[in-house]
N, CA, C and O atoms as a GROMACS GRO file, in nm:
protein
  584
    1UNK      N    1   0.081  -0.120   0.000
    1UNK     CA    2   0.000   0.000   0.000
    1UNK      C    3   0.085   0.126   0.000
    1UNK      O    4   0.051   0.236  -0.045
    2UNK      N    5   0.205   0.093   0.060
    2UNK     CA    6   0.305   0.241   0.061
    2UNK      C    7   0.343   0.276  -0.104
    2UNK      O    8   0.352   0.387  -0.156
    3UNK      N    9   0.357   0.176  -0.151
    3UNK     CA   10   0.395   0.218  -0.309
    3UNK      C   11   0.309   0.275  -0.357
    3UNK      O   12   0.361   0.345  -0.444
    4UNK      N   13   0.174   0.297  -0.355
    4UNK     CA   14   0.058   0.358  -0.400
    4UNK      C   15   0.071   0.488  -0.380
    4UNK      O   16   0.033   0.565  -0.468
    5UNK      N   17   0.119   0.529  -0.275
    5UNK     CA   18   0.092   0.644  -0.208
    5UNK      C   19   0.202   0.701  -0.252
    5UNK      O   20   0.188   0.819  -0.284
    6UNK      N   21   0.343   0.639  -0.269
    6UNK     CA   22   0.448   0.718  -0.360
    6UNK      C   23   0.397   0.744  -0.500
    6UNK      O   24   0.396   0.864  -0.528
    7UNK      N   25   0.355   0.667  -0.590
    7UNK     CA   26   0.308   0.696  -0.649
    7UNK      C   27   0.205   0.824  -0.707
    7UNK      O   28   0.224   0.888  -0.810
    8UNK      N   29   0.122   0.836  -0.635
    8UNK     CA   30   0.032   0.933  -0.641
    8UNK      C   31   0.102   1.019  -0.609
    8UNK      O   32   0.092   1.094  -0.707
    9UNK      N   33   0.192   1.085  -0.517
    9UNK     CA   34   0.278   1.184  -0.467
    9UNK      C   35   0.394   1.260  -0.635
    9UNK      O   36   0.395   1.362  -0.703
   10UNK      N   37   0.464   1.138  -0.628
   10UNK     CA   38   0.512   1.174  -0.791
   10UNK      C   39   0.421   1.251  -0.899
   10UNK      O   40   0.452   1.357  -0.953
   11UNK      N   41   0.296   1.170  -0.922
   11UNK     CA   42   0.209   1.189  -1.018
   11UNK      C   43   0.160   1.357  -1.003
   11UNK      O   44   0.145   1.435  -1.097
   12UNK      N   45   0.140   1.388  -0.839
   12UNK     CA   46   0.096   1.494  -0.797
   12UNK      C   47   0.269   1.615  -0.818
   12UNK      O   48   0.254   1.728  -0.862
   13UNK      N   49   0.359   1.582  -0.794
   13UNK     CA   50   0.452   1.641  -0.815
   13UNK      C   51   0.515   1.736  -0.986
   13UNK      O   52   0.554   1.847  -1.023
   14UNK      N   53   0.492   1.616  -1.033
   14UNK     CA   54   0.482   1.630  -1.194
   14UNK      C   55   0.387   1.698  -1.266
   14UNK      O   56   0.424   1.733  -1.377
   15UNK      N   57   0.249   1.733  -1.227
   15UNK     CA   58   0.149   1.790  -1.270
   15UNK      C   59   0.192   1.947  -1.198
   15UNK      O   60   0.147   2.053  -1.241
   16UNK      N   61   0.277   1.940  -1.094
   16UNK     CA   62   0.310   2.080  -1.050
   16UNK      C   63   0.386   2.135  -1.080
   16UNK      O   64   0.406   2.248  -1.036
   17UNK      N   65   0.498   2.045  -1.218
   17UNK     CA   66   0.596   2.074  -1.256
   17UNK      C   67   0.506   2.127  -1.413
   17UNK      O   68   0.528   2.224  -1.485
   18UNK      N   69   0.437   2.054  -1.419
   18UNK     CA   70   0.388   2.075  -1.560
   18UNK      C   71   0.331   2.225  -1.578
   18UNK      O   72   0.341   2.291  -1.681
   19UNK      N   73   0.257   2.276  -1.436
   19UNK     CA   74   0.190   2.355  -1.404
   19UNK      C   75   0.282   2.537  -1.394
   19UNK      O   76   0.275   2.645  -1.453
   20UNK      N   77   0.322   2.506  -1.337
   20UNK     CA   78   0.435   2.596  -1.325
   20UNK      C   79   0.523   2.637  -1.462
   20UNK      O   80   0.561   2.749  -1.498
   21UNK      N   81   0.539   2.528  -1.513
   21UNK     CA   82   0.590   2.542  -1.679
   21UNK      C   83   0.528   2.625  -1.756
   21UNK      O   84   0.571   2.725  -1.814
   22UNK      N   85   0.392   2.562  -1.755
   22UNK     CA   86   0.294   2.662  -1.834
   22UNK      C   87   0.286   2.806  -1.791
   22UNK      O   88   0.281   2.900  -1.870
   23UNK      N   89   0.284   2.819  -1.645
   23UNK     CA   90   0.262   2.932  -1.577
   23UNK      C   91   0.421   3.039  -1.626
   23UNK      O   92   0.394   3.157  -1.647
   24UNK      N   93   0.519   3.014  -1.636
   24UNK     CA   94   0.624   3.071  -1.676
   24UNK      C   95   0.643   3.102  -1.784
   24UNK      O   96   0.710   3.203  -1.805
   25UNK      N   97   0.584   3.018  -1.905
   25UNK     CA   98   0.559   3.027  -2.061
   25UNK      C   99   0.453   3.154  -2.078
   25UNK      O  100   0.460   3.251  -2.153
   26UNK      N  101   0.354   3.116  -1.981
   26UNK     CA  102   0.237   3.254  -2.021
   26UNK      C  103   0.294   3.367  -1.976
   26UNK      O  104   0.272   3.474  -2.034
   27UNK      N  105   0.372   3.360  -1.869
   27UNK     CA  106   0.417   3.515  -1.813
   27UNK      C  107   0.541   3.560  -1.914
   27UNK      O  108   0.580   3.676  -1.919
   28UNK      N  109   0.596   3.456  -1.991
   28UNK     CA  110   0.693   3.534  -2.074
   28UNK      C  111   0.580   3.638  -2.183
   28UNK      O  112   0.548   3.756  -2.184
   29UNK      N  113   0.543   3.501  -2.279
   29UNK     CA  114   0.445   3.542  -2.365
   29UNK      C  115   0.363   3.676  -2.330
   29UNK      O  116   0.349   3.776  -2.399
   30UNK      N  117   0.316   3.649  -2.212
   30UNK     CA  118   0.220   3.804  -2.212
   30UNK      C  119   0.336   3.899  -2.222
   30UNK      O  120   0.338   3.990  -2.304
   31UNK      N  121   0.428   3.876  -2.141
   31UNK     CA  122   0.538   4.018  -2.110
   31UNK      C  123   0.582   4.101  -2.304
   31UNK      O  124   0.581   4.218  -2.341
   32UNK      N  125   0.620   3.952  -2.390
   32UNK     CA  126   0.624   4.003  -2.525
   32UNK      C  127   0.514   4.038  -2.602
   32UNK      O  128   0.526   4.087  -2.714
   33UNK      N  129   0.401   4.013  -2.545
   33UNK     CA  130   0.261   4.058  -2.630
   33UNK      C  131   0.243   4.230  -2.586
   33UNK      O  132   0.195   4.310  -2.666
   34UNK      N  133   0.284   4.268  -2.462
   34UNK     CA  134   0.272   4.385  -2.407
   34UNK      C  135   0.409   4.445  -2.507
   34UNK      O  136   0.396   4.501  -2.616
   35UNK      N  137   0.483   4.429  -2.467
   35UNK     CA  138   0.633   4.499  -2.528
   35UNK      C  139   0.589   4.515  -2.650
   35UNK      O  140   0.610   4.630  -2.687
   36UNK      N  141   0.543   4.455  -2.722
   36UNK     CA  142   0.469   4.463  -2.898
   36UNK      C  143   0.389   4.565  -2.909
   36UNK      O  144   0.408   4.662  -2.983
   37UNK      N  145   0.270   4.543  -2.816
   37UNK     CA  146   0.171   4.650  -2.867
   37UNK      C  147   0.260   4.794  -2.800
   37UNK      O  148   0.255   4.882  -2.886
   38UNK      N  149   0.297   4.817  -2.742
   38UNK     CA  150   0.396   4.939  -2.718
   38UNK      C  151   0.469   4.970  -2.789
   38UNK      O  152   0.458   5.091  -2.811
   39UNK      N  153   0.589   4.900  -2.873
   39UNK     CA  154   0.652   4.932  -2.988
   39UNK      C  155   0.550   5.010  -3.103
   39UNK      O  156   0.577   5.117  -3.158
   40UNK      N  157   0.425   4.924  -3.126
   40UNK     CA  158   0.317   4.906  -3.213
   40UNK      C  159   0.240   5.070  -3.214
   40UNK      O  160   0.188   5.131  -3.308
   41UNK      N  161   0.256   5.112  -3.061
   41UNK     CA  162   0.192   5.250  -3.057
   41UNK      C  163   0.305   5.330  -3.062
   41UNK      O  164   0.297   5.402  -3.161
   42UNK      N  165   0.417   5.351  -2.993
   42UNK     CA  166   0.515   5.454  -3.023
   42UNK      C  167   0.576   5.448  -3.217
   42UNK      O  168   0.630   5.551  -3.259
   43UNK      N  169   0.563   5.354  -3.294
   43UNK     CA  170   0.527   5.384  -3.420
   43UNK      C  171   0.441   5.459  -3.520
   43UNK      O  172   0.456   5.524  -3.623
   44UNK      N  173   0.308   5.403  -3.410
   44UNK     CA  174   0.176   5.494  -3.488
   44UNK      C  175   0.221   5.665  -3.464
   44UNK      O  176   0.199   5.765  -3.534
   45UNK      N  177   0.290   5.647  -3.337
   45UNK     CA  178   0.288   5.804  -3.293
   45UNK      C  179   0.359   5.855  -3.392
   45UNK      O  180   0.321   5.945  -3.466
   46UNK      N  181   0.515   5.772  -3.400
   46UNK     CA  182   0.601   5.883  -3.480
   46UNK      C  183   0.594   5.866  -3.627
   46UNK      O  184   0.669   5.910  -3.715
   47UNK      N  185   0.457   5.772  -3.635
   47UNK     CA  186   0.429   5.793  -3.815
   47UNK      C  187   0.342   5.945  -3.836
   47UNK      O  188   0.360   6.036  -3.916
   48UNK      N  189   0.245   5.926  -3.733
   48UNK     CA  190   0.159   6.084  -3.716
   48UNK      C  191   0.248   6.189  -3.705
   48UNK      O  192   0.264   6.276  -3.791
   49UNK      N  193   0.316   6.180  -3.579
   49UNK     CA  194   0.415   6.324  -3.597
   49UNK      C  195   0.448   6.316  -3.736
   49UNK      O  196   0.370   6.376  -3.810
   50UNK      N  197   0.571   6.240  -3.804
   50UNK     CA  198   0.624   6.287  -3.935
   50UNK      C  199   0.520   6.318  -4.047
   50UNK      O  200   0.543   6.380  -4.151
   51UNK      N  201   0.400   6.264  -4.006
   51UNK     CA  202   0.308   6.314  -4.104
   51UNK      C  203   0.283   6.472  -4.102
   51UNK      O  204   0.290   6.545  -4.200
   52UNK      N  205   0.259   6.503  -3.999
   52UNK     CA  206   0.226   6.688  -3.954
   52UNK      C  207   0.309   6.762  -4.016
   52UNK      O  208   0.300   6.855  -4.095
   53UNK      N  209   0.432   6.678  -3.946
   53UNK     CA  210   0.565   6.814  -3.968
   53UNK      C  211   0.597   6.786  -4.133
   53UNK      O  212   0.680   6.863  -4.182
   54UNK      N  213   0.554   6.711  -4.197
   54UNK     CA  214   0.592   6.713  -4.352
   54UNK      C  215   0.501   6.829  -4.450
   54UNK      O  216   0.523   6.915  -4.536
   55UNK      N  217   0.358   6.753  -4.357
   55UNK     CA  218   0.287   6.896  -4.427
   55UNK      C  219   0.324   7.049  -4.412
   55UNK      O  220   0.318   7.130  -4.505
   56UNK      N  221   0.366   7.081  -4.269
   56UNK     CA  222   0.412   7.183  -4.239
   56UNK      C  223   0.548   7.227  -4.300
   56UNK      O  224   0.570   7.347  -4.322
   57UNK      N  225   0.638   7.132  -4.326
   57UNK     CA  226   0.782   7.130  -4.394
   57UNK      C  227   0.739   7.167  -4.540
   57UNK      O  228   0.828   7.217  -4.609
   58UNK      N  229   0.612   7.149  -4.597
   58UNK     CA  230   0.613   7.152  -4.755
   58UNK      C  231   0.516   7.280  -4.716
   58UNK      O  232   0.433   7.267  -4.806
   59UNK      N  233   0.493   7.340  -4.677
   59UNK     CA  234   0.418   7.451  -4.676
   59UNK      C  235   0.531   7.557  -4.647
   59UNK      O  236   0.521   7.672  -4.690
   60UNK      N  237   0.670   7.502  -4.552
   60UNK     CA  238   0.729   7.616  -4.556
   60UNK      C  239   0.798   7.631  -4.677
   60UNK      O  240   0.828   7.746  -4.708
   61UNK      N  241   0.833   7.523  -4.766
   61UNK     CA  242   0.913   7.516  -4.825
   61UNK      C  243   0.877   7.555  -4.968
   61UNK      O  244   0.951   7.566  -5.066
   62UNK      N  245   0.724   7.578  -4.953
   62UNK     CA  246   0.658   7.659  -5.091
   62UNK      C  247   0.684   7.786  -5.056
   62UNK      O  248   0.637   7.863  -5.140
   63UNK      N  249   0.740   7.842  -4.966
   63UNK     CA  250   0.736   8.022  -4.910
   63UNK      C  251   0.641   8.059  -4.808
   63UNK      O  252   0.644   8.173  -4.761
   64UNK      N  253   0.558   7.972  -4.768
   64UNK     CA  254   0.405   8.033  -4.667
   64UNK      C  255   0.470   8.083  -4.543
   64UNK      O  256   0.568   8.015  -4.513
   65UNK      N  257   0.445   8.178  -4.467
   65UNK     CA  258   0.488   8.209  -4.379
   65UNK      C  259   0.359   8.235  -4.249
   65UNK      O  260   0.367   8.214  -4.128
   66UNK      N  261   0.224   8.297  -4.345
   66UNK     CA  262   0.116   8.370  -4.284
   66UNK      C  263   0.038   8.222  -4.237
   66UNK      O  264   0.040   8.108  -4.283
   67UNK      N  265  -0.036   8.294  -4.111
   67UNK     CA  266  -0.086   8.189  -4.061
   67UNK      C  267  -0.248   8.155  -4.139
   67UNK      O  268  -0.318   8.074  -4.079
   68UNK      N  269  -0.301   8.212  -4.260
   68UNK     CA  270  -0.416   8.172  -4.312
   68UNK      C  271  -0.344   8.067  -4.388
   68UNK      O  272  -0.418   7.972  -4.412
   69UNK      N  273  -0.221   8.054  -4.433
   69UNK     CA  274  -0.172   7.929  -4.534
   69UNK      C  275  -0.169   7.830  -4.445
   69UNK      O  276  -0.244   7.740  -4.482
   70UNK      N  277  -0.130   7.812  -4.371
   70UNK     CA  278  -0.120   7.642  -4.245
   70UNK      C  279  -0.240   7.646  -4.166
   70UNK      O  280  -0.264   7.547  -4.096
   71UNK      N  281  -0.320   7.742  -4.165
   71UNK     CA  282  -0.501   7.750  -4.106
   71UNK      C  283  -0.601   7.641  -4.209
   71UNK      O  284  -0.689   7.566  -4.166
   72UNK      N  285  -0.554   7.657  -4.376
   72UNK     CA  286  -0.580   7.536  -4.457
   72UNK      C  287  -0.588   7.427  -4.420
   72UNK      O  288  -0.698   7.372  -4.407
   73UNK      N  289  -0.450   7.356  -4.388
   73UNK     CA  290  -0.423   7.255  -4.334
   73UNK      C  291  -0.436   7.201  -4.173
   73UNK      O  292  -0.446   7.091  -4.118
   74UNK      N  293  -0.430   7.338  -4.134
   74UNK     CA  294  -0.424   7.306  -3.935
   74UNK      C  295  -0.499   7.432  -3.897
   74UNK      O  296  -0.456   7.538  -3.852
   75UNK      N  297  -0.673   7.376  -3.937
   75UNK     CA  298  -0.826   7.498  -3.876
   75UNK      C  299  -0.754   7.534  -3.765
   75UNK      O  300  -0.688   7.637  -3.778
   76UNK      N  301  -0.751   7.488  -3.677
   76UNK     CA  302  -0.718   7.518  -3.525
   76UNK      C  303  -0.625   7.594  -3.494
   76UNK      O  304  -0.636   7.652  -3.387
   77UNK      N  305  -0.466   7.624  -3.605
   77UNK     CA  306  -0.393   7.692  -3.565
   77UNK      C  307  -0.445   7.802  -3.480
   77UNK      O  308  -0.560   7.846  -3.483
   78UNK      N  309  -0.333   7.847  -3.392
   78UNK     CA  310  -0.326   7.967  -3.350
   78UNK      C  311  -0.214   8.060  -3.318
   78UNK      O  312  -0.112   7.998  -3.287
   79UNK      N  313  -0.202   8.189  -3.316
   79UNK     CA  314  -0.065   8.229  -3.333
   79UNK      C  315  -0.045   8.314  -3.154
   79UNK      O  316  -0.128   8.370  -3.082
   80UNK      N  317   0.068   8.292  -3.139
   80UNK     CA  318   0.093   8.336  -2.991
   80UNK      C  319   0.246   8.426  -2.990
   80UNK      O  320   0.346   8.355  -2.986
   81UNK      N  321   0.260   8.533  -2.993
   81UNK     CA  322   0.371   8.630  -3.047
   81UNK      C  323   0.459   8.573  -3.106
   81UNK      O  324   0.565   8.544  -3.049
   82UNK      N  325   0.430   8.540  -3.249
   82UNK     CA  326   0.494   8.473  -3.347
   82UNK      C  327   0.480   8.353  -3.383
   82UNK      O  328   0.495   8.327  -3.502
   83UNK      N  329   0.450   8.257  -3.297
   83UNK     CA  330   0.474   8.138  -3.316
   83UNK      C  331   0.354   8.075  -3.320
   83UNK      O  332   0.264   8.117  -3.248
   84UNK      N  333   0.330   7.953  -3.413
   84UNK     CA  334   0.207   7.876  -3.430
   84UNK      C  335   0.202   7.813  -3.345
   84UNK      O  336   0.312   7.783  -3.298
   85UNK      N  337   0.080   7.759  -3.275
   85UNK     CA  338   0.058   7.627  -3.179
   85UNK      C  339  -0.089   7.587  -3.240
   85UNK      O  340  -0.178   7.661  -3.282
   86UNK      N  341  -0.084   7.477  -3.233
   86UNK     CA  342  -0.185   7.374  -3.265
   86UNK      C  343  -0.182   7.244  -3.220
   86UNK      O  344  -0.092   7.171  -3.263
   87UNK      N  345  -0.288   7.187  -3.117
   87UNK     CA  346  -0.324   7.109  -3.042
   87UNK      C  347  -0.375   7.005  -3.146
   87UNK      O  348  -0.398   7.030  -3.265
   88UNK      N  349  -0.392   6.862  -3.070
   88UNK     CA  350  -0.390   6.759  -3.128
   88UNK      C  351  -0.418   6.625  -3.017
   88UNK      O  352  -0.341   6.596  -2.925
   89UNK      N  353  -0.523   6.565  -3.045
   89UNK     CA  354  -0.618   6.461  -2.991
   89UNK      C  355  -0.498   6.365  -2.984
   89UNK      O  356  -0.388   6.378  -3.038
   90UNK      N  357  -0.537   6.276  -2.915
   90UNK     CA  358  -0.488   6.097  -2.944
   90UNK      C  359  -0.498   6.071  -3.070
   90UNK      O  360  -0.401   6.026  -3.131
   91UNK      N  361  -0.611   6.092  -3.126
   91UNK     CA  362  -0.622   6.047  -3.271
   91UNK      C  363  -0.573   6.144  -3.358
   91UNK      O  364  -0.620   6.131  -3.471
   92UNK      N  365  -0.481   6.254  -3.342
   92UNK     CA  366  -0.437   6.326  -3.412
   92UNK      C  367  -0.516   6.406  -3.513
   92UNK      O  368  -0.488   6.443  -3.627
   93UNK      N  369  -0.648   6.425  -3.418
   93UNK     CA  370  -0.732   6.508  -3.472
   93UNK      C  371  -0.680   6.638  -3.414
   93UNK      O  372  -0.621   6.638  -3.306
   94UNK      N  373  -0.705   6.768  -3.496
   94UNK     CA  374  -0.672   6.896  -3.449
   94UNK      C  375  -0.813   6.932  -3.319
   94UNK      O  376  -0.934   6.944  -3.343
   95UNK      N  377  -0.737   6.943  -3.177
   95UNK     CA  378  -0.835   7.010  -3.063
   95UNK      C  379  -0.837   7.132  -3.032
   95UNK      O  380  -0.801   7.222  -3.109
   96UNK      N  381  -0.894   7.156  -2.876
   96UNK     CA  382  -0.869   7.274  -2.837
   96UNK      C  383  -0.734   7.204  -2.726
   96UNK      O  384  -0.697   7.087  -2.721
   97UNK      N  385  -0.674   7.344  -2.633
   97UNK     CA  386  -0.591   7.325  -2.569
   97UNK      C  387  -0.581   7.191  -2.442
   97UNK      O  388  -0.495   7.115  -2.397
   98UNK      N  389  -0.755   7.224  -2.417
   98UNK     CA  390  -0.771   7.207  -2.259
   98UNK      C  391  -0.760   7.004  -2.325
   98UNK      O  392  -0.674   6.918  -2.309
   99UNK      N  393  -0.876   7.006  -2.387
   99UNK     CA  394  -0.846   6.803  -2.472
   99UNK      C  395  -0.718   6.776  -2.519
   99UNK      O  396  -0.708   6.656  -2.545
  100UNK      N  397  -0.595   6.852  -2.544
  100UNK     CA  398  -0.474   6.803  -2.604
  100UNK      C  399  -0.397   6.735  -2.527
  100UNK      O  400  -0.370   6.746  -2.408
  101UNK      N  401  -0.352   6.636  -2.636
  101UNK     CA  402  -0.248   6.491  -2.620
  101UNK      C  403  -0.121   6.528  -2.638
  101UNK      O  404  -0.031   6.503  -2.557
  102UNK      N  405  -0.097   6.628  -2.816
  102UNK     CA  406   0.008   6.666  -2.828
  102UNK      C  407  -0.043   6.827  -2.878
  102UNK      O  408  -0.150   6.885  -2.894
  103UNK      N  409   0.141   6.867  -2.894
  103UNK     CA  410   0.135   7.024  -2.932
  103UNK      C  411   0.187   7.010  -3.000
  103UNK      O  412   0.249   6.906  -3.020
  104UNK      N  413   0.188   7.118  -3.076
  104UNK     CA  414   0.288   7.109  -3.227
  104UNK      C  415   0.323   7.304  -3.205
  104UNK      O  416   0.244   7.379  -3.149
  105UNK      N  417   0.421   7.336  -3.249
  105UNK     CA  418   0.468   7.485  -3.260
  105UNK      C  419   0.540   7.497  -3.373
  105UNK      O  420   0.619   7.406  -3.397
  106UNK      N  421   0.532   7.592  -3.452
  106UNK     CA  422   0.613   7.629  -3.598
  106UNK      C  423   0.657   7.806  -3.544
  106UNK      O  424   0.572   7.879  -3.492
  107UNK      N  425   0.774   7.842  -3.565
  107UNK     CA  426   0.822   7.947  -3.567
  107UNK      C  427   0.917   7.958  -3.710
  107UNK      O  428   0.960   7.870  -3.784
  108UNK      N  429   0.930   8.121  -3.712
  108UNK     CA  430   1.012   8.120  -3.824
  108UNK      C  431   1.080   8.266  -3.793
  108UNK      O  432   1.033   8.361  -3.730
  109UNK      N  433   1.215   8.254  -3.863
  109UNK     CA  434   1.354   8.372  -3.810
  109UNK      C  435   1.384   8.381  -3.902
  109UNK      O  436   1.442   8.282  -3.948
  110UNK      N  437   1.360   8.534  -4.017
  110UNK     CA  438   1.438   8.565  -4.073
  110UNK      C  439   1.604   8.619  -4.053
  110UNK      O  440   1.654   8.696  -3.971
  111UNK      N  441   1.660   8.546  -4.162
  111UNK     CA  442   1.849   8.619  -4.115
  111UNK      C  443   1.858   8.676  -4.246
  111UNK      O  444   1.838   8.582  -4.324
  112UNK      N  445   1.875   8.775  -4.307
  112UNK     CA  446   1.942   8.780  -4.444
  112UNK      C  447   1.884   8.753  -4.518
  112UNK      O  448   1.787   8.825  -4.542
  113UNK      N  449   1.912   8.611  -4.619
  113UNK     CA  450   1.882   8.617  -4.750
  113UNK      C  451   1.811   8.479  -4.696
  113UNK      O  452   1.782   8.412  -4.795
  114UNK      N  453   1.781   8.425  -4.599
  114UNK     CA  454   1.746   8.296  -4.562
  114UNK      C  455   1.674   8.270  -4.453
  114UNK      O  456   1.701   8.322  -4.345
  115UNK      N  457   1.577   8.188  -4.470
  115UNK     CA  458   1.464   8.200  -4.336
  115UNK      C  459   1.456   8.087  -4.281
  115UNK      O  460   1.405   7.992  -4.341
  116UNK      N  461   1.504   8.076  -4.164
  116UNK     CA  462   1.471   7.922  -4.076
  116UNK      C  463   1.336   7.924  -4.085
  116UNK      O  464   1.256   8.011  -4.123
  117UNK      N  465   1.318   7.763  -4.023
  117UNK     CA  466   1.212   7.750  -3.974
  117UNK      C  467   1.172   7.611  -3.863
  117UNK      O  468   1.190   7.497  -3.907
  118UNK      N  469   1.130   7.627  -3.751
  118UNK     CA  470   1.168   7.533  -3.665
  118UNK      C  471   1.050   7.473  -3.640
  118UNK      O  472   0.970   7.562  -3.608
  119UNK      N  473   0.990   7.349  -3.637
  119UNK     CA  474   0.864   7.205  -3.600
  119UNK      C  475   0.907   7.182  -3.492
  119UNK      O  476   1.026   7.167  -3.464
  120UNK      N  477   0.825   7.177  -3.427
  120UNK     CA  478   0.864   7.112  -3.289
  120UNK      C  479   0.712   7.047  -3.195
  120UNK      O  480   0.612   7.114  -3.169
  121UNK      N  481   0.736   6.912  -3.163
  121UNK     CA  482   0.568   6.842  -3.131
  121UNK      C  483   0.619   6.825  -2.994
  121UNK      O  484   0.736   6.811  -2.957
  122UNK      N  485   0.526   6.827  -2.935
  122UNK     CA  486   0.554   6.736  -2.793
  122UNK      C  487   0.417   6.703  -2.760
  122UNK      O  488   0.310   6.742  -2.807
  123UNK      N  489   0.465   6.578  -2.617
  123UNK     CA  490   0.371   6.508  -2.603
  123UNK      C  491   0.365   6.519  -2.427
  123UNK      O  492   0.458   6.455  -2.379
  124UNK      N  493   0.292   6.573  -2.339
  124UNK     CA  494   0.312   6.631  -2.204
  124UNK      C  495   0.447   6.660  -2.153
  124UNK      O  496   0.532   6.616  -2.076
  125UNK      N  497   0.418   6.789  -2.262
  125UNK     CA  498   0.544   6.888  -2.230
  125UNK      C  499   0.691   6.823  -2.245
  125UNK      O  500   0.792   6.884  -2.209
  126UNK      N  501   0.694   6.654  -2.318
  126UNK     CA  502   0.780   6.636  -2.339
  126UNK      C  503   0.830   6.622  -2.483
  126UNK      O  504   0.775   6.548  -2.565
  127UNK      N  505   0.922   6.686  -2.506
  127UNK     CA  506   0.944   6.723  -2.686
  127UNK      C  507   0.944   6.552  -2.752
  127UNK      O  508   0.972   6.469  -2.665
  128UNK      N  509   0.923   6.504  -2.865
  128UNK     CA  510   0.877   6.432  -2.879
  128UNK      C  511   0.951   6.418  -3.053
  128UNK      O  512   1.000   6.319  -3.108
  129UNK      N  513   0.938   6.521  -3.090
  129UNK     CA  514   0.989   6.519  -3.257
  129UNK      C  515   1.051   6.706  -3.262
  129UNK      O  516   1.022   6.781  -3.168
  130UNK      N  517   1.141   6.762  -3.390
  130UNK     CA  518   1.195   6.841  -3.401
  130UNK      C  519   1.210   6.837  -3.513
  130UNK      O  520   1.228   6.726  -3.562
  131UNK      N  521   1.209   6.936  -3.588
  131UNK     CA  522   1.312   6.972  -3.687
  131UNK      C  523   1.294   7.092  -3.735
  131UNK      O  524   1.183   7.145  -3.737
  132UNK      N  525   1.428   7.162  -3.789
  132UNK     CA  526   1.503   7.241  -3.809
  132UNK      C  527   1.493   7.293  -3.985
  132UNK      O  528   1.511   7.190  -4.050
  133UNK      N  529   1.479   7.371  -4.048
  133UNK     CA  530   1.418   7.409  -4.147
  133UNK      C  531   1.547   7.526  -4.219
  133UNK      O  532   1.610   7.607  -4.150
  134UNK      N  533   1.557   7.516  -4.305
  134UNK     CA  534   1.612   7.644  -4.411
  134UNK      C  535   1.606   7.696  -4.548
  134UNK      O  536   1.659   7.624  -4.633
  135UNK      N  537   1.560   7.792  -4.585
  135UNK     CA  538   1.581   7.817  -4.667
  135UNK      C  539   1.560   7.932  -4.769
  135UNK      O  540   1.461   8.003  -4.755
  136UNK      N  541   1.633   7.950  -4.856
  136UNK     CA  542   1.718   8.064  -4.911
  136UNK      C  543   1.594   8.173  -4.984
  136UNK      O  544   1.509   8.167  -5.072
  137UNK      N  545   1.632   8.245  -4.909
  137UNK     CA  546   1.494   8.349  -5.057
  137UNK      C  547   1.596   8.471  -5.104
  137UNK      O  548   1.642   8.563  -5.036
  138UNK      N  549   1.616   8.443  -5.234
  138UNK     CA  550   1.686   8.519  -5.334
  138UNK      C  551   1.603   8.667  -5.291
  138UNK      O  552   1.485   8.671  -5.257
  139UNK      N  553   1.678   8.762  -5.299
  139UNK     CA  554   1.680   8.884  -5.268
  139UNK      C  555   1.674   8.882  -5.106
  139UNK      O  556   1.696   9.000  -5.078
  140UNK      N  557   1.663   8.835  -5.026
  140UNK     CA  558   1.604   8.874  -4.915
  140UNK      C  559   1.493   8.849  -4.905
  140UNK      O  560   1.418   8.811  -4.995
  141UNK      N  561   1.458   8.877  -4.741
  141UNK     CA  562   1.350   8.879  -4.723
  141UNK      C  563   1.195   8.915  -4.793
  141UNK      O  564   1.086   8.858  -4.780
  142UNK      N  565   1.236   9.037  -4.872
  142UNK     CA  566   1.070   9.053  -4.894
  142UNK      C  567   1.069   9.030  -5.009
  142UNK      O  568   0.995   9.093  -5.084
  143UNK      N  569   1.190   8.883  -5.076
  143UNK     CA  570   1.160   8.864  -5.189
  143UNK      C  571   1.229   8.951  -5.307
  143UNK      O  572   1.259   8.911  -5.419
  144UNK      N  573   1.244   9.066  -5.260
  144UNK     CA  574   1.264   9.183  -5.384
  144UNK      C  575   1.364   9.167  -5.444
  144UNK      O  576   1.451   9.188  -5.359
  145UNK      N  577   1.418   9.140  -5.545
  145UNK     CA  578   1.534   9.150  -5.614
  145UNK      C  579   1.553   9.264  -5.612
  145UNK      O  580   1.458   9.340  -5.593
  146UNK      N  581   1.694   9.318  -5.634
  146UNK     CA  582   1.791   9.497  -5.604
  146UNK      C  583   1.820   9.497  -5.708
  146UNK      O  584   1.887   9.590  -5.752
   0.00000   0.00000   0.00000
């Protein structure tokens, strides 16, 4: 009768080995199913950002400077001593301030014969995407050839 009872003890041992196995397999698995969909969203994000700032990059880069030309593309703009800001949902719909996910700001510095122009997004107050803009306008600023 004692062999029975080893028996069953093993049998019971092994099903706890089996158990635990599985239990370590699922906790990896979930841990890489999470790590995925996170990669999966910080992509979506910085496909949206580069989407904005391209439109905004090809608007500077046709000459637009005034804020009715990027009001086309971004209703919501608004201008704040010089500089554009325009708010932006989760879904990268254009909001108001108080619903915003992200910000977006466009400034622009004439020097000479050449006008920066600086994109800049962030995402709670933490900058998020950038870029840096140039370019040349024959005569200067107001265009005029001398």
């Amino acid at each position: 009768m004692r062999q029975k009872r080893n028996g069953s003890h093993l049998i019971l041992m092994e099903l706890m080995f089996v158990l635990f196995f599985f239990a370590i397999c699922g906790a990896v698995l979930l841990q890489v199913f999470v790590k995925s969909h996170n990669i999966s969203v910080k992509a979506k994000e910085l496909t949206e950002t580069k989407n904005c700032v391209t439109q905004v990059a090809e608007l500077f880069e046709t000459g637009y400077t005034d804020i009715e030309h990027y009001q086309e593309y971004f209703p919501k703009l608004e201008e704040d001593q010089g500089i554009y800001q325009g708010y932006f949902d989760k879904d990268w719909k254009m909001t108001k301030k108080k619903n915003a996910v992200y910000k977006m700001t466009i400034s622009f510095d004439d020097q000479g014969s050449d006008r920066n122009g600086k994109i800049t997004i962030f995402k709670a107050k933490k900058q998020i995407y950038h870029l840096e803009l140039l370019k040349h306008l024959p005569g200067g600023k107001s265009n005029e050839r001398s």
